[in-house]
C-alpha positions as CSV (number, residue, x, y, z in Angstrom):
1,X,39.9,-38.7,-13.2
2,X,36.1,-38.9,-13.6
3,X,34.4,-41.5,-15.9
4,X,30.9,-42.6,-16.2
5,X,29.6,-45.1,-19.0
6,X,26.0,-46.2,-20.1
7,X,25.0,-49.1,-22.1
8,X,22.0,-48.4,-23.4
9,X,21.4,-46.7,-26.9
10,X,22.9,-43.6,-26.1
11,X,25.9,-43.9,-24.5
12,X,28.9,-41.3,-22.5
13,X,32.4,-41.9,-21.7
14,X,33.9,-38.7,-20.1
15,X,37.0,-38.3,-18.4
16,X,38.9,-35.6,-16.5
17,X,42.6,-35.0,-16.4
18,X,44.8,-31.8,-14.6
19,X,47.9,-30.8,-16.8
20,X,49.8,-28.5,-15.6
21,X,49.9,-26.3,-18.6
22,X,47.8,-23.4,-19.8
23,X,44.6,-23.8,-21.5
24,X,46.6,-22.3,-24.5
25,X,49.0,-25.3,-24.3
26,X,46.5,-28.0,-23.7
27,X,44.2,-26.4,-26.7
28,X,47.1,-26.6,-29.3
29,X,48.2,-30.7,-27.9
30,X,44.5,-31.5,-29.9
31,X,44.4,-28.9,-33.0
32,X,47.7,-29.4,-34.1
33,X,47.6,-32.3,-36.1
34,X,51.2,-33.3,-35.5
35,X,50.7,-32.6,-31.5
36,X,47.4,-35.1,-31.4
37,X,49.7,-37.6,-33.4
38,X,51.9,-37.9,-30.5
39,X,49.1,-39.0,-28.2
40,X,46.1,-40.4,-30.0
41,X,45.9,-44.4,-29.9
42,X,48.8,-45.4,-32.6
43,X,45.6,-47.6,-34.1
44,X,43.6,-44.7,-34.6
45,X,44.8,-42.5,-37.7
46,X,42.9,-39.0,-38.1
47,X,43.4,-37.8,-41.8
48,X,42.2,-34.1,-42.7
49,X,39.6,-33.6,-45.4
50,X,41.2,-31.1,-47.5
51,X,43.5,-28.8,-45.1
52,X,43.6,-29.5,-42.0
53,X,41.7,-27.0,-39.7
54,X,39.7,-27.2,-36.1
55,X,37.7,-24.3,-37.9
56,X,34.1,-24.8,-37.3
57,X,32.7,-26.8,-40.2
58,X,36.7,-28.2,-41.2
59,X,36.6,-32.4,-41.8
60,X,38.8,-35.1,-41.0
61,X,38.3,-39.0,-41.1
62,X,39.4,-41.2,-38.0
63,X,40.3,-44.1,-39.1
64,X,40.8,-47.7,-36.9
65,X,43.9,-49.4,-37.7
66,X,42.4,-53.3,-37.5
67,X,43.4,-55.7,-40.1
68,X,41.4,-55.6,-43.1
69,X,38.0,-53.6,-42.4
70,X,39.7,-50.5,-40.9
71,X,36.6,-48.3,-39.3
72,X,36.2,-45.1,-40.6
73,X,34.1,-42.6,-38.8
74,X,33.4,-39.4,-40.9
75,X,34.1,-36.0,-38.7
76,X,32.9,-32.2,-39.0
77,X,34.3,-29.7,-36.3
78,X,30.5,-28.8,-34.9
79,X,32.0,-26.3,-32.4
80,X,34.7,-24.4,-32.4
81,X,34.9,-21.8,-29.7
82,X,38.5,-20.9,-27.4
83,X,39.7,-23.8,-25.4
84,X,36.4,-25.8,-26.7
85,X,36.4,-28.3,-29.7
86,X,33.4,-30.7,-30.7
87,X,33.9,-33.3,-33.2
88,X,30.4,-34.7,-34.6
89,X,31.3,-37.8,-36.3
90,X,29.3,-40.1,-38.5
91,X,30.1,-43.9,-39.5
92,X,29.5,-47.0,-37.5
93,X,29.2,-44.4,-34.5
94,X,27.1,-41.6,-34.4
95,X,27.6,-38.7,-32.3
96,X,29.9,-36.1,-30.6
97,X,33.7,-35.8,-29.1
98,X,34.1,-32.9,-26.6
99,X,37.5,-31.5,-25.9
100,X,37.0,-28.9,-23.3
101,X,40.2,-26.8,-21.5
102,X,39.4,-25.5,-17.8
103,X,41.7,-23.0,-16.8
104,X,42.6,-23.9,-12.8
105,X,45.4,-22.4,-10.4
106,X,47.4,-25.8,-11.2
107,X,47.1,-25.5,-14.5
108,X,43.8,-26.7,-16.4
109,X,41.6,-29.1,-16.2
110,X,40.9,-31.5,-19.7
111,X,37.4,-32.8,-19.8
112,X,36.7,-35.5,-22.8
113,X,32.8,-36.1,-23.4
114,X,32.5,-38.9,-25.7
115,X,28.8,-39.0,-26.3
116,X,27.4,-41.6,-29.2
117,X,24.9,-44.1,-30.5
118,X,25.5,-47.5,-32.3
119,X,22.9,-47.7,-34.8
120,X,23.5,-51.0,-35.8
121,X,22.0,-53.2,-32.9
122,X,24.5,-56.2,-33.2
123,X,27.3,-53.6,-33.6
124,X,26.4,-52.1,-30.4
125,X,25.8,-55.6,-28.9
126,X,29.3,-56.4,-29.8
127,X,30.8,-53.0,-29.0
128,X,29.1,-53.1,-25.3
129,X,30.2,-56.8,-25.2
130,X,33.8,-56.6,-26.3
131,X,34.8,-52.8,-26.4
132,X,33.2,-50.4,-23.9
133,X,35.5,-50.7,-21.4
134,X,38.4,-51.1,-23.7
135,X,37.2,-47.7,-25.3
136,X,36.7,-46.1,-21.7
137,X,40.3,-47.0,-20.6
138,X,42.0,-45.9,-23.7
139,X,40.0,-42.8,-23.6
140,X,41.5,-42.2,-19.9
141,X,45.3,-43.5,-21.6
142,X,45.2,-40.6,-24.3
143,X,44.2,-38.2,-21.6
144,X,47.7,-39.2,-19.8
145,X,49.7,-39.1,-23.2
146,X,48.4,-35.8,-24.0
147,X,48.8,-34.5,-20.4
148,X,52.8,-35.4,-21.0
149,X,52.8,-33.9,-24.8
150,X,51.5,-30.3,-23.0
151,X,53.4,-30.8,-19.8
152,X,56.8,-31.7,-21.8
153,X,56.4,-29.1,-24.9
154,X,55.6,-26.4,-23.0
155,X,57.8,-26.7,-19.6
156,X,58.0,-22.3,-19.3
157,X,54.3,-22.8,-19.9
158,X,53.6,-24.9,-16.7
159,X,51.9,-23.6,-14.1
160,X,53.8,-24.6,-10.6
């Protein structure tokens, strides 16, 4: 698994992970909402916009489940292409989520490109302070969940 993080204004967490599923499979484990319930963080909450959809343009809200404030960052698919999603989000965060599927012989290769700003400069001062890293591991821990939703759900799907 790759990672790289930068602290200064703009900042990139991406990580890498090989499930051994199709592209197909992986694809579906993060645009079905009930499949990216099963491994998102349990104290994030993504809540469509009106239907849900990974339809270029569709809306959702992800929501931080922290006592009393509860973050919301405001999201618009940006990208929709086959095997490709990009989230632009809006909020205390500004910026882009790229879930990309890499068909491989084993299987295919997840890439997660988490690229943002922190507008607020105390906000980003705490977040680079207390929650970088925290972000950058749990980033590489959803990769894992998800790589055991795709590899479980679809076990005639798996490439051996």
């Amino acid at each position: 698994m790759g990672q790289s993080t930068r602290r200064s204004k703009s900042q990139r967490i991406e990580n890498e992970i090989l499930i051994r599923a199709s592209a197909t499979a992986v694809e579906r484990c993060f645009s079905d909402l009930d499949l990216m319930h099963r491994w998102l963080n349990p104290a994030l909450r993504c809540e469509p916009v009106g239907p849900w959809s990974t339809n270029q343009g569709s809306r959702c809200r992800f929501i931080i489940q922290v006592p009393l404030i509860q973050p919301t960052l405001m999201s618009t698919v940006a990208l929709r292409e086959p095997g490709l999603i990009v989230w632009q989000f809006d909020g205390f965060f500004k910026g882009r989520d790229r879930w990309e599927c890499r068909p491989q012989n084993q299987g295919t290769l997840l890439i997660n490109r988490f690229e943002f700003v922190v507008p607020n400069p105390l906000v980003r001062a705490g977040f680079n302070w207390f929650a970088a890293d925290w972000t950058s591991q749990d980033m590489q821990a959803q990769l894992r969940r998800l790589k055991r939703v795709a590899e479980g759900l679809f076990p005639a799907d798996a490439v051996r």
